[in-house]
C-alpha positions in Angstrom: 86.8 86.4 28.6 87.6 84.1 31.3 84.9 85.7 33.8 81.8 85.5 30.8 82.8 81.8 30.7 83.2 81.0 34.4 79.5 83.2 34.5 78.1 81.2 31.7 79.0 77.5 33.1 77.4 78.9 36.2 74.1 79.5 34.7 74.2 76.3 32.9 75.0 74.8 36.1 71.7 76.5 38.1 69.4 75.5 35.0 70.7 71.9 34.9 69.9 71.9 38.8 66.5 73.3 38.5 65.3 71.1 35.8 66.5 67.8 37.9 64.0 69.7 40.6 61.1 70.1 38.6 61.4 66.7 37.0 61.6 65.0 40.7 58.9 67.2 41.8 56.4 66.5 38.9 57.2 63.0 40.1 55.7 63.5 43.7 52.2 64.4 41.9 51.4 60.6 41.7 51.0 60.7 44.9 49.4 63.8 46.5 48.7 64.0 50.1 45.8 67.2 50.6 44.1 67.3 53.8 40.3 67.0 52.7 41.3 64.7 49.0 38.9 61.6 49.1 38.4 58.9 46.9 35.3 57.0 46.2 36.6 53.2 45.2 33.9 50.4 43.6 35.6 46.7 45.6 34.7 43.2 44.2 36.5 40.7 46.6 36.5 36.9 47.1 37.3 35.4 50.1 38.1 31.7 50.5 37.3 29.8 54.4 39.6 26.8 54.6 37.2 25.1 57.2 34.2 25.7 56.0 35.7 25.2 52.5 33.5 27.7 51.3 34.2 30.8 49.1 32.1 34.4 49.8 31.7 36.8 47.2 31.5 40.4 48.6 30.8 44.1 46.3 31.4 47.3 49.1 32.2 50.8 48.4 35.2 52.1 50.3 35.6 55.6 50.9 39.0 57.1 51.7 39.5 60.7 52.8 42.8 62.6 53.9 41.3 63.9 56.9 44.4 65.6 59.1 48.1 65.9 59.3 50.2 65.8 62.7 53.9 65.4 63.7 55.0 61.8 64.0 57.2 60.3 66.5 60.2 60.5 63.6 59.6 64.2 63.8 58.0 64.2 60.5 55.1 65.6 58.6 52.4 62.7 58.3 48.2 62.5 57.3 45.8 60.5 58.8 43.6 58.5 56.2 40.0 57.4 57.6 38.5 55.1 55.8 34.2 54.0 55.3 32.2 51.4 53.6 28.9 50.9 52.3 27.3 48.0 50.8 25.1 49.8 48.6 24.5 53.3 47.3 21.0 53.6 49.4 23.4 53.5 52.5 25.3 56.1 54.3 29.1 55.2 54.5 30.0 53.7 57.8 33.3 54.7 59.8 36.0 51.7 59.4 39.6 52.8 60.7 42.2 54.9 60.0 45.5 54.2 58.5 48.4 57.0 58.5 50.5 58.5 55.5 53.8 60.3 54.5 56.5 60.9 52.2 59.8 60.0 53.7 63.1 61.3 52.5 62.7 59.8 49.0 60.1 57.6 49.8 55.9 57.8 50.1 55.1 55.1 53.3 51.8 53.9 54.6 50.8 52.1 57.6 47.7 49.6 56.9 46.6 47.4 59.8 49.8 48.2 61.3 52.0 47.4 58.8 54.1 50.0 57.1 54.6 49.4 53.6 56.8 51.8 51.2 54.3 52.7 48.2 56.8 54.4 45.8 60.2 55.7 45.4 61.1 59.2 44.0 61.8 59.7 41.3 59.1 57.4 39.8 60.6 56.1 36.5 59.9 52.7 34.2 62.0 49.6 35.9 63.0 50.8 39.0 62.5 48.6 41.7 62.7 48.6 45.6 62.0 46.4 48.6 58.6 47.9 49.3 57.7 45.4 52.3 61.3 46.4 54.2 60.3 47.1 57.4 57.5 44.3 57.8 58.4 41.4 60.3 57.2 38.2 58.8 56.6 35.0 60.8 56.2 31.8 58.6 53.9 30.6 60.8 51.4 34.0 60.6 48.8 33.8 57.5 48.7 37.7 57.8 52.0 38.1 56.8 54.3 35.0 55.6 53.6 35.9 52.2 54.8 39.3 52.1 58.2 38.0 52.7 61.2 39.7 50.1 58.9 41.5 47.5 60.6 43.5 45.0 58.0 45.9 43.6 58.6 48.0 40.3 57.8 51.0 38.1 56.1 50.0 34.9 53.9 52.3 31.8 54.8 55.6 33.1 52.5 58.3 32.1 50.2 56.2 30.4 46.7 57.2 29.5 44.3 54.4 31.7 40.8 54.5 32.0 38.6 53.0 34.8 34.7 52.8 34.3 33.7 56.7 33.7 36.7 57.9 34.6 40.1 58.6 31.8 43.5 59.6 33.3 46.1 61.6 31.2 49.2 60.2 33.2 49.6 56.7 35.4 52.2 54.5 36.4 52.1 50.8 37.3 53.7 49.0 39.9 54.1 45.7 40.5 54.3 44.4 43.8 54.4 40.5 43.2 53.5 38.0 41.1 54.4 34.6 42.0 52.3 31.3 41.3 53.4 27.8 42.3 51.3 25.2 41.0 48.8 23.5 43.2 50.0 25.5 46.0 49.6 29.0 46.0 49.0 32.2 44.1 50.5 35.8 45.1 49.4 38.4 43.1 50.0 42.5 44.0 49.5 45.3 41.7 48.8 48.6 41.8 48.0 51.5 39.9 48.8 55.6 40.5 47.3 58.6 38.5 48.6 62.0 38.6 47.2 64.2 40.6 44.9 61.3 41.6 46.6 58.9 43.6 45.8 55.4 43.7 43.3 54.5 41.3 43.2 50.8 41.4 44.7 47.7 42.8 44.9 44.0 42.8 45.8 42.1 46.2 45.8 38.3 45.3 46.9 35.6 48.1 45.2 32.0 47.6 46.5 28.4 48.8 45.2 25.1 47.8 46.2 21.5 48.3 48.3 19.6 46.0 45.7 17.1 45.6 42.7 19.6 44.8 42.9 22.0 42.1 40.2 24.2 44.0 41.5 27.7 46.3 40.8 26.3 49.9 42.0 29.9 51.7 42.7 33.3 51.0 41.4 36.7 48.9 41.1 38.1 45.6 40.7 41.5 46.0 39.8 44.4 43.5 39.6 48.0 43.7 38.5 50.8 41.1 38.0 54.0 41.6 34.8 55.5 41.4 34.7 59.4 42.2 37.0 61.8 43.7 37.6 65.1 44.7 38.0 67.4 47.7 36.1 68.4 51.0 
């Protein structure tokens, strides 16, 4: 009698474990890393000069694609991402740069412009929340990066049913970056938004600054992205 119990607690033990696996796993799926995966995004995005005091409106399309993997210097498995734009659909996309990708112990980084930035946790559920601009040095006295000093970003609607344009998607998760608005001063606004299977299907990068005597933006971006098309080379 003994042994049949000491078998069956075993069993339930190795079905506990694997359903805790799958469950993380199914996780990962918001953000898949294929070689040859691209994504098509439509980009509306506002920029503000603070000498010229002028503000220019800008529509691109910006191409993504997952175009190789390598060993990085931490010994781990990482993806190159090139990236194109075009200004219209009569044009041929025109070579940009290329940022780099990987999932990290429990953790799915990307470098952009240098700056490594941790996208997600694992497992992706509603109200977690982590320190995704960790490793970035900020300078208070650099505009590229005094503002993305301490953010705290965080899971919210998991596997909810979003649609952009054309384009409906089953499962997606939100997270906010930051949203912070001091008035007369400045405006910091991050969000963005991950579809099964997908990846990242749209985002929100806000940073604007203003005098306290002028309620017009003198410098910064407003920046946009939905996706437009996706699929695999």
């Amino acid at each position: 009698m003994k042994k049949i119990i000491l078998v069956l607690v075993g069993l339930l033990f190795i079905f506990s474990c694997k359903k805790k696996t799958i469950s993380y796993d199914s996780k990962l799926n918001y953000y898949p890393l294929q070689v040859g995966a691209w994504i098509i995004y439509d980009v509306d995005s506002t920029y503000y000069n603070s000498f010229t005091l002028t503000s220019t409106l800008h529509h691109l399309q910006l191409k993504e694609v997952i175009a190789s993997k390598f060993m990085d210097a931490s010994n781990e498995e990482a993806y190159v991402i090139e990236r194109y734009e075009r200004d219209s659909l009569t044009q041929n996309f025109k070579f940009v740069n290329k940022w780099t990708t990987k999932f990290s112990k429990n953790k799915a980084e990307k470098v952009e412009e240098n700056q490594r930035f941790i996208k997600l946790v694992f497992p992706v559920e509603n109200n977690i929340s982590w320190k995704g601009n960790a490793y970035i040095q900020t300078d208070p006295n650099d505009v590229n990066s005094k503002f993305l000093t301490d953010w705290d970003y965080k899971y919210s609607n998991l596997d909810e049913k979003k649609t952009f344009g054309s384009l409906s998607f089953d499962s997606t998760v939100t997270i906010l970056q930051h949203d912070d608005y001091i008035i007369r001063l400045q405006k910091t606004y991050y969000k963005e938004v991950y579809a099964k299977n997908v990846g990242l299907v749209y985002y929100q990068h806000t940073f604007l600054e203003q005098q306290p005597s002028d309620p017009t933006w003198k410098s910064g971006f407003d920046v946009k992205a939905t996706i437009n098309s996706f699929g695999k080379n």
